[in-house]
N, C-alpha and C positions, 0 to 999 in steps of 0.2 A: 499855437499852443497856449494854453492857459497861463497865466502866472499869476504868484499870490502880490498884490499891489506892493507898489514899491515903501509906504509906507510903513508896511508889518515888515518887509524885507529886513528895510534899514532898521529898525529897531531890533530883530533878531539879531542880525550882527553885532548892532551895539552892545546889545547882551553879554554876546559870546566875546565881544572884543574886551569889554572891561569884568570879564570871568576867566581867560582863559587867557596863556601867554607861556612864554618860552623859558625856562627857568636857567638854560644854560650851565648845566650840571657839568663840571668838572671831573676828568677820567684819570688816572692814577699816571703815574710817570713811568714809559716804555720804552725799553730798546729792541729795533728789530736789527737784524744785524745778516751777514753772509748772502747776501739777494743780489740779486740786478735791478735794481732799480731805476725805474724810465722818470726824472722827474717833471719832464716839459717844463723846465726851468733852464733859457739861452746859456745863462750864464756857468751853471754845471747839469750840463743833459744828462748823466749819468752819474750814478752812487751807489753803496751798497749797504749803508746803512744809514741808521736815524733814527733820533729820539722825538718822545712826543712827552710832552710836559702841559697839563690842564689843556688837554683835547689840540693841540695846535704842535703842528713841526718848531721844534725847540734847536735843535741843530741837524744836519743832511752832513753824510760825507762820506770818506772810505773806511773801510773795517780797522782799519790800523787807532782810528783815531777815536773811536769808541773803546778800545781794549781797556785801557784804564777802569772805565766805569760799569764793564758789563761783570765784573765778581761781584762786586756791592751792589749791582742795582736790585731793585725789587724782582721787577720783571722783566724778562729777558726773553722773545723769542727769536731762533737760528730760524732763518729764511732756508737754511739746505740750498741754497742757489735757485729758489724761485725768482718769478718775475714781481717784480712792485709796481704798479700802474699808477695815477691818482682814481680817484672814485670817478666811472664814467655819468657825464651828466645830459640827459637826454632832454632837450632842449624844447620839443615840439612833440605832445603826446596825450590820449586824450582818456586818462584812465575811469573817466566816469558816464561814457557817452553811451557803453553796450549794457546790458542789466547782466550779471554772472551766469543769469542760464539763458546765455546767448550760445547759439552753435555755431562752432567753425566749418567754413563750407569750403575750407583754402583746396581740401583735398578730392573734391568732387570730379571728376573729367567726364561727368556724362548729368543729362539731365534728369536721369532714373535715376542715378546716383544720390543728385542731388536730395532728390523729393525721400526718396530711402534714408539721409542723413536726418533732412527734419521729421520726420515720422517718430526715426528715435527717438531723436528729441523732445517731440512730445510728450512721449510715452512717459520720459522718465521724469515732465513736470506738466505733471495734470494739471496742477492747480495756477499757475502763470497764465496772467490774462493772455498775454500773444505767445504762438510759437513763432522765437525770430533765429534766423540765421545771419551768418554775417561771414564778409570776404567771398563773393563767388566771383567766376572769370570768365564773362561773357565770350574772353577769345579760344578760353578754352572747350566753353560748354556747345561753343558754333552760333552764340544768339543772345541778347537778353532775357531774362523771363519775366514772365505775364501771369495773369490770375487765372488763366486754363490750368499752368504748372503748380500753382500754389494750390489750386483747389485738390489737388490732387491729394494733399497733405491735408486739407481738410474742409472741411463745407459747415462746420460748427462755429471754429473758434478762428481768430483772426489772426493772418498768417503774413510774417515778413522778411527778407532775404534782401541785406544789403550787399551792394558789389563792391568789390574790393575798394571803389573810389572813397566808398561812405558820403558818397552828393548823389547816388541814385540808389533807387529800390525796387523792389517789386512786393505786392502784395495780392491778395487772395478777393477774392468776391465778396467773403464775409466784411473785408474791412470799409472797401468800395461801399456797399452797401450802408452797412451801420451810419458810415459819415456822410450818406448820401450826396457821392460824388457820382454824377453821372457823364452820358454825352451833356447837357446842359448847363453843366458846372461848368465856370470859367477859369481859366489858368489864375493861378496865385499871384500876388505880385515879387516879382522876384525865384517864383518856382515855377514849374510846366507838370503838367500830367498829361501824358504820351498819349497816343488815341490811335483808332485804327480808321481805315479809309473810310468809317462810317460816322469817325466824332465819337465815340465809343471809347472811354478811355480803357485801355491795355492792361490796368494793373501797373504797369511800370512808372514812376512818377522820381522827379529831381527838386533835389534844396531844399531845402528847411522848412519854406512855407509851405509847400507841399505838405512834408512832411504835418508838420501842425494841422493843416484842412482835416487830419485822419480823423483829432481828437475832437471827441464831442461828450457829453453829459452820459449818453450810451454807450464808449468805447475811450475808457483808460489812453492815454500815451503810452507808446509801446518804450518811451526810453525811463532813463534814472532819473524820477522825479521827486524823489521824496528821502529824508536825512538820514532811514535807517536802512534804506536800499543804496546810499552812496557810502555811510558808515560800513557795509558789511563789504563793500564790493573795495573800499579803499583797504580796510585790513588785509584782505586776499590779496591785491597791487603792489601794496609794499614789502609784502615778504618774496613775493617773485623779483620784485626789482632789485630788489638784495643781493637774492641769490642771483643775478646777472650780473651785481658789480655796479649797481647804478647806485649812485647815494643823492643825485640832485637831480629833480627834475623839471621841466613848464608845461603844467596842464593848457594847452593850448585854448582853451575855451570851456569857465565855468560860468552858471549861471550865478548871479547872485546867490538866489535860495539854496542852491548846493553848496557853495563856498563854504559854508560854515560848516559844512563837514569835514574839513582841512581843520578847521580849529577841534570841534569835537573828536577826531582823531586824534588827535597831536602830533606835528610831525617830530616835535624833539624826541617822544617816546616811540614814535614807531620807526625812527630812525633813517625818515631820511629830507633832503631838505627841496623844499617845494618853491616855485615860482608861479603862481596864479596870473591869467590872462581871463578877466573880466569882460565881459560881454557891452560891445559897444550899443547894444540892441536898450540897453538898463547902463546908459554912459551916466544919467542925472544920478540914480542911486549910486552909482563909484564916487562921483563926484563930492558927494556931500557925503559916501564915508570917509574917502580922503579929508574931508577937512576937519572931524570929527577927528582921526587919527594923527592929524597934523597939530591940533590943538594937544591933546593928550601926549605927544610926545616931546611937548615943552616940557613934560615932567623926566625926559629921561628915559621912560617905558616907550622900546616903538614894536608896539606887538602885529603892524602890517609891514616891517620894514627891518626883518632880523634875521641873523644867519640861519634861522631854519625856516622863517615863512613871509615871503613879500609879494605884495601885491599893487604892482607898479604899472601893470602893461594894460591895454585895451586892445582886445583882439577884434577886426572885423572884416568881412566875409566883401572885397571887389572882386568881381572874375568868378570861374566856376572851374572843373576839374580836371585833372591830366589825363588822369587811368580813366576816367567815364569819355573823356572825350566830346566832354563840350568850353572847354576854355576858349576863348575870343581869342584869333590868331590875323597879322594880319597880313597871310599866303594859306591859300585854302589846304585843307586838311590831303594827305596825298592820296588816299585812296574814295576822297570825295571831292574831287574838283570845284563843283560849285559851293562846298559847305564850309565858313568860314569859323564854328563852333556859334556859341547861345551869345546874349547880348549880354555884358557885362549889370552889375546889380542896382548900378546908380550911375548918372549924368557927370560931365568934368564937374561941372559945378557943385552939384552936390556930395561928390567926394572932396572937394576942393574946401568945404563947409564944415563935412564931419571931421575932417585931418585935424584942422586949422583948432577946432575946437578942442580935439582931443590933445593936440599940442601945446594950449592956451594953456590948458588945466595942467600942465606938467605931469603930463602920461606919456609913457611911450607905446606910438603908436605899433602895434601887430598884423600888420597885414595882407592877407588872403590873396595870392594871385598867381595864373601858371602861364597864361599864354603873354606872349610880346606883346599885344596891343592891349592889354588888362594893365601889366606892368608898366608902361610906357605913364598911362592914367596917373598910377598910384605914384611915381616919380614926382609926375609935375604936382600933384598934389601935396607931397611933402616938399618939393621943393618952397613952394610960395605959403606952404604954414611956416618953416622954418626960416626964410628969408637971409638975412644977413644977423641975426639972431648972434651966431658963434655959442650957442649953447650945443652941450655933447647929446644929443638926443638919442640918438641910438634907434632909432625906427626901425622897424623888421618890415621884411619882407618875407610871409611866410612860403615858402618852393620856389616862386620865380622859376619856372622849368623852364620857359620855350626864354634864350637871351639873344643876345647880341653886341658887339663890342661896343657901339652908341650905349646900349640900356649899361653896359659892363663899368663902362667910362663916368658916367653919370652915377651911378650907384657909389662908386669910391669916391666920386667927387661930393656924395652929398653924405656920405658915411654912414649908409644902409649898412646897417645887420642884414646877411641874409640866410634864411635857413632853410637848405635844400632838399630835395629828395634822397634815400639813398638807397631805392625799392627797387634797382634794375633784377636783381637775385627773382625776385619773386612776378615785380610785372614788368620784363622786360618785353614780352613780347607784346604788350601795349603799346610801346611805343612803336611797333610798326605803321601804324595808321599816322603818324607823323611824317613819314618818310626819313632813307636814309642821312640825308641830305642835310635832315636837323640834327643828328644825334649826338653831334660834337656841340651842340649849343645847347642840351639838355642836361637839365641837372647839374651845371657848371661848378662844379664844386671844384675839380681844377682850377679853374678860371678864379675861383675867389684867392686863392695862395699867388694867382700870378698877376692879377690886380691890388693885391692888396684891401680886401672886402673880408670882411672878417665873419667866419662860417660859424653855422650855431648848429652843427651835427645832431641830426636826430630822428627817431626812428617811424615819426609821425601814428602809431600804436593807436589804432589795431588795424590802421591802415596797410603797413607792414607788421613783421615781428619783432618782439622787444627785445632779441636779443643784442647788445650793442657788440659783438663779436663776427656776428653776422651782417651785422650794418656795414663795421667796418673793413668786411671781407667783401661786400658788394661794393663797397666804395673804391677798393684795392682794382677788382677785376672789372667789373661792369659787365661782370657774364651772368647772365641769366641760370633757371636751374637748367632748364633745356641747352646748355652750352654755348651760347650763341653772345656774343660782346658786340653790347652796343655804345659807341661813343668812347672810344677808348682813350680818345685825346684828353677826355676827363677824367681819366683815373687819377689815383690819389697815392703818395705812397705811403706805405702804414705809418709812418712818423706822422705824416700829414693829417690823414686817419683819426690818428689818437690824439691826437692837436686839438683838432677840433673838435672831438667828443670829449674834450675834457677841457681845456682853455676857452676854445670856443662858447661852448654854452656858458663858464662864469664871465666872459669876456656882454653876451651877449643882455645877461640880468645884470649887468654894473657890479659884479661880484669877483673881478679877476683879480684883485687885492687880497680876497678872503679866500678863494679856494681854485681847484683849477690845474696845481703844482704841488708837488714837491718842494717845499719850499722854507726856509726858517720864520715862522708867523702866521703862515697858512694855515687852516682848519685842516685836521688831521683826517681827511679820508680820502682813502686810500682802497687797490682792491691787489692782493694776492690772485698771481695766476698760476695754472699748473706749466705753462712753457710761452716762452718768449715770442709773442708776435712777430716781429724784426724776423727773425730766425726760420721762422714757421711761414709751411709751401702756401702761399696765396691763396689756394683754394680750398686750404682747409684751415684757417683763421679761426672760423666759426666752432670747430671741434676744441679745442682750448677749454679749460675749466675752471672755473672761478674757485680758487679753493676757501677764500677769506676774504668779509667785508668789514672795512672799519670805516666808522662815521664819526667825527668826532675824538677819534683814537680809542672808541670800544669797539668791539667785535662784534657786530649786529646779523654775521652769518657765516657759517661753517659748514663747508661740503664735507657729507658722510662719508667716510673713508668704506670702500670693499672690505669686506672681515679676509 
């Protein structure tokens, strides 16, 4: 895929960097008071009230001990004995990857169906260079799809249909064409396009380069490439993450040239607080805007480095995907004997080179990996950047799906963040091509609370759904919708749950100082629920209603009451 040289990049940001910044507006002094309050704070896990004074918990405690000051106080609201949460912060999510008139294909169970969803589609965006869909279930549709199915949707315009993994697709003839990929075209480096017994490629094509091969001079990038298409599609993000109760979150991978739609947004006005993971692919442009920002905040001002916007991490892609079913495993797949998944993206050594680097330059490193022997890679690779260092790095490890108590052992020993899946709800029955045999070592999110590995909960969007209610109810049961529990050894229970959907994630940005808890000093957000998680039957978590969001200690959203 195209990109505009790193030189105009970095000067755009500079722009926007020494234009735009966080003003840190102070919110009026509150009490909320009569609630149940979860604070995920060891030392008093429960309260029922609290003040907030210039956006920050000012004092936590029981109702008794606010009486004094709630006749004088300004502002006073009765909780009625709802639930208090902290603001859930979704940790791994990628709000700028789909274009807004992408279509959901989650609910297709038939491959008419499916072609029937994008048709709609179309129809009702003529003027969009690609019709794309996004999220279908080759387990459920009985198959992949190929450019026979997409042609079907259309023979004009260019047609594409990601599967739930988002590392595979399928497109249409028109697109094959335009980018003249043929049988003669060679696989990408680091991507494949699929082909039939004749070298014919299928339409179906995996990763990124792939992806990229599509665009050419004749045929636009079907994704968010440009500042007023990521401007419109973040305003629409932010008010639904709202309205779920999310107030922080980490775009798991922005490009450069998008990034600065995070500042042209603002996240302090749109209220909520963002962690950027920069693209290892443009590691030299990070680099040399860190030190342009690291210079600039001898003054004081750190406008990539503040409770509403930082950008500290470098995301990059070892391994390949759980739900497609090409991750590097090293016990063959159970319902393919001889297929062991695709070849990881780089060599020990040249993972061992990008680590090393991206750990020199004081980044923490983001890393992409789901099968055992991908992660095994990514291990020793931070191990020997980090060496005897005794720096807190905090390295991610983004799913880690396929473990084991060696990989378990090692990861607490070198103090891996790790941030897991938590999509059994939706593709569980993906993971039958694993066998039963691994389910207890999938998705080990158990395993992090019982090792001591500290979980970065999240909803990986639009991989899964962004509800973090739902997350945390797949995390509780590990039932699928079809009812079916897989891996039950890793369930979680809902303390654990919201642990990590809320400490977790500011645990996992170096942020568990500033938000996270319930706490006297912590940044004041918080979400109002209609009924208590704890309380509430397992499997139906996800029905629960957000009545109230505050960020900062304003109310950034208010569910409509029924007349």
């Amino acid at each position: 895929m195209s990109r505009p040289g790193r030189a105009s990049i970095g000067a755009a940001l500079m722009a926007l960097l020494l234009t735009f910044g966080c003003s840190g507006a102070e919110a009026p002094d509150l009490i909320l008071h009569n609630g149940v309050v979860i604070t995920m704070d060891e030392s008093r896990p429960e309260a029922e009230a609290f003040l907030i004074r210039d956006g920050r918990f000012a004092a936590v405690g029981a109702d008794e001990d606010f009486l004094p000051q709630i006749e004088g106080a300004a502002r006073v609201i009765d909780l009625g004995g709802k639930t208090v949460i902290p603001g859930f912060n979704d940790a791994h999510l990628h709000p700028l990857l789909l274009p807004p008139t992408s279509i959901s294909l989650a609910k297709a169970d038939s491959i008419d169906a499916l072609i029937l969803l994008l048709r709609e589609g179309a129809g009702a965006t003529p003027d969009a260079p690609w019709i794309i869909g996004h999220d279908y279930d080759d387990t459920t549709l009985g198959r992949h799809l190929g450019r026979s199915d997409l042609d079907r949707v259309s023979t004009e315009r260019p047609v594409m249909a990601w599967h739930g993994s988002l590392h595979i697709l399928a497109v249409n003839s028109v697109a094959l064409e335009a980018a003249g990929i043929g049988a003669e075209t060679p696989d990408p480096d680091e991507g494949f396009f699929f082909r039939d017994e004749e070298g014919r490629p299928t339409g179906l094509i995996s990763e990124r380069s792939a992806l990229e091969a599509l665009v050419t001079d004749e045929q636009p990038t079907p994704l968010v490439n440009d500042l007023a298409s990521a401007l419109a599609g973040l305003e629409v993000f932010y008010q639904k993450a709202l309205s779920l109760g999310i107030t922080s979150i980490t775009d798991g991978l922005v490009p450069p040239e998008l990034a600065a739609a995070y500042w042209l947004s603002s996240p302090e006005r749109a209220g909520v607080r963002v962690n950027l993971m920069l693209d290892a692919e443009d590691l030299q442009t990070a680099k040399w805007l860190m030190r342009v920002h690291d210079l600039v905040a001898l003054t004081g001002w750190r406008p990539l480095d503040n409770p509403w916007l930082r950008a500290r991490t470098i995301k990059l892609y070892h391994g390949l995907s759980l739900s497609g079913r090409t991750a590097r495993l090293y016990e063959a797949y159970a319902n393919r004997p001889e297929y062991f998944g695709l070849e990881p993206q780089r060599s020990q050594a040249e993972l061992d080179e990008l680590v090393e680097e991206i750990h020199d330059a004081g980044f923490q490193a983001a890393i992409h990996s789901n099968g055992d022997f991908e992660i095994d890679m990514v291990l020793e690779a931070i191990e020997k950047a980090v060496g005897d260092s005794g720096i807190d790095h905090r390295h991610r490890i983004e799913h880690g799906s396929i473990v084991n108590e060696k990989i378990l052992l090692r990861m607490r020993d070198l103090g891996i963040v790790l941030a897991p899946h938590s999509y059994v709800y939706e593709k569980g029955n993906m993971l039958e091509a694993y066998g039963e045999q691994r389910w207890d070592w999938m998705f080990a999110n158990a395993s992090t609370f019982e090792y001591g590995i500290p979980n970065a909960a999240n909803s990986d969007f639009p991989v899964s759904g962004l509800n973090p209610l739902l997350r945390i109810q797949s995390l509780v049961t590990r039932r699928s919708r079809n009812g079916k529990v897989y891996g039950p050894n890793q369930r979680l229970s809902v303390e654990q749950a919201l642990y990590a959907y809320t400490m977790g994630g500011a645990y996992a940005s170096f942020e568990e100082d500033e938000k996270g808890s319930i706490e006297t000093g912590k940044l004041a957000d918080f979400v109002v629920l209609s009924r208590d998680p704890r309380a509430e039957p397992v499997g139906s978590i996800s029905s629960i209603q957000v009545e109230q969001s505050f960020v900062g200690g304003v109310k950034r959203y208010e569910r409509l009451q029924s007349p």
